[in-house]
C-alpha positions as CSV (number, residue, x, y, z in Angstrom):
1,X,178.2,184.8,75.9
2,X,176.6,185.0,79.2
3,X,174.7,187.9,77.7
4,X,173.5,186.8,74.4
5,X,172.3,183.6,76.8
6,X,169.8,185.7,79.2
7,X,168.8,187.9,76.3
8,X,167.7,184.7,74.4
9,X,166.0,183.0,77.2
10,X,164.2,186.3,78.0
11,X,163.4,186.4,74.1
12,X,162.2,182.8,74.0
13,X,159.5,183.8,76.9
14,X,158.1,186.8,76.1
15,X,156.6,185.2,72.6
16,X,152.6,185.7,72.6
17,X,149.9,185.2,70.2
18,X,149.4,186.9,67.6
19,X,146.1,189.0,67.8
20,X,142.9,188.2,66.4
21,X,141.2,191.2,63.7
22,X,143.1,193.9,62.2
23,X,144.0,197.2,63.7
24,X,141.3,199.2,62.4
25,X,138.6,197.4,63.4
26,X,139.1,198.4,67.0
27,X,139.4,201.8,66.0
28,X,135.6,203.4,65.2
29,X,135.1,206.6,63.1
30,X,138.6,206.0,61.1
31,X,137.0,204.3,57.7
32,X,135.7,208.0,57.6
33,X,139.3,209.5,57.1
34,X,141.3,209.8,53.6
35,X,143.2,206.6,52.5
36,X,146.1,209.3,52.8
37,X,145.0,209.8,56.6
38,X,144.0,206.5,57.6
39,X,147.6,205.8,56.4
40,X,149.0,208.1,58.6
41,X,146.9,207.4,61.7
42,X,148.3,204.0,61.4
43,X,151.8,205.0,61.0
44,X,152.0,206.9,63.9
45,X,149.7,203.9,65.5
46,X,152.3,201.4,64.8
47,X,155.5,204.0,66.1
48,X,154.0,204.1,69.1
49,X,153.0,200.1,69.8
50,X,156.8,199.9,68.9
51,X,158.0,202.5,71.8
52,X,155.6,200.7,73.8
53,X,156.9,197.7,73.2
54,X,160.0,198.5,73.0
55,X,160.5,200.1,76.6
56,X,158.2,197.1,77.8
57,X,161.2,195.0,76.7
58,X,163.5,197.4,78.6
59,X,162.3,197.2,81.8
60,X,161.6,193.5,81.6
61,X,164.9,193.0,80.9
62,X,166.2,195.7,83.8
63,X,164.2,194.2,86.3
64,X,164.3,190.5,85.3
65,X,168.3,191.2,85.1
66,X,168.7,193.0,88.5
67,X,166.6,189.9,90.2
68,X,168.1,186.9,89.0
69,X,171.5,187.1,87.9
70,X,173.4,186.8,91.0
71,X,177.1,184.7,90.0
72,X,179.5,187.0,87.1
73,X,182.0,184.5,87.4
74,X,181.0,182.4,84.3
75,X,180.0,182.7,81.2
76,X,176.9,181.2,80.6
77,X,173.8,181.5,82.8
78,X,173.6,178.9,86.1
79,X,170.1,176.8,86.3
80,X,168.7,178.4,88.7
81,X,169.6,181.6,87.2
82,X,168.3,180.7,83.8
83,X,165.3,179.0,86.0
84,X,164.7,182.3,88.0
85,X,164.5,184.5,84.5
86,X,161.8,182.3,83.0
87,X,159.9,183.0,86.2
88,X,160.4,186.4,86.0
89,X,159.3,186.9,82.4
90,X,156.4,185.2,82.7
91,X,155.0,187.1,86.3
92,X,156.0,190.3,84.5
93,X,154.2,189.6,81.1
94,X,151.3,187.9,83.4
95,X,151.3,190.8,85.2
96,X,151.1,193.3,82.5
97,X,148.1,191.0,80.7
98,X,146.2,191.5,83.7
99,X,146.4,195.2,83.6
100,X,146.2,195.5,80.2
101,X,143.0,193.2,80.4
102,X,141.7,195.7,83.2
103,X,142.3,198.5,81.4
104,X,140.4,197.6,78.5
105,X,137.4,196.9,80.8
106,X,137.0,200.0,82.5
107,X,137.1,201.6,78.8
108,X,134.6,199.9,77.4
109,X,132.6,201.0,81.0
110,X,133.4,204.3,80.4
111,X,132.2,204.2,76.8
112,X,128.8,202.7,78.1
């Protein structure tokens, strides 16, 4: 279905990297907690990175969506429709890099 076709070419452009170093090596001060706490910490670490994530993928999809499908009349997704969500996805994940990049840099200023 026309759906399943924009959700998969969103899906198929939003794949990244896989990070570099584990979790808790960016977090100082938490090899001082109980294994029973560090356990915790991380658990309530990895609900939020999935909210995040999760309503990341929301407004991607929203807004991506909204901008480039145009024509309801078919089922599947037109060229320059399927063209115009690729674009999309990859302004909007460039585009959240950048600031994720950015924010990371005025932390580590702040931390100076």
């Amino acid at each position: 279905s026309r759906q399943l076709q924009f959700f998969s070419t969103v899906l198929g452009s939003t794949r990244r990297r896989a990070c570099s170093g584990g979790i808790m090596a960016g977090m100082p001060g938490i090899e001082g907690l109980s294994s029973r706490d560090q356990h915790a910490v991380m658990t309530h670490l990895n609900e939020m990175t999935l909210q995040e994530n999760m309503n990341m993928y929301n407004n991607l999809v929203e807004r991506c969506f909204s901008e480039c499908i145009t024509d309801f009349r078919t089922k599947t997704l037109g060229k320059g429709e399927e063209e115009c969500v690729k674009r999309c996805v990859q302004k909007y994940m460039s585009f959240s890099s950048r600031v994720a990049q950015r924010f990371q840099e005025k932390q580590q200023q702040m931390a100076k």
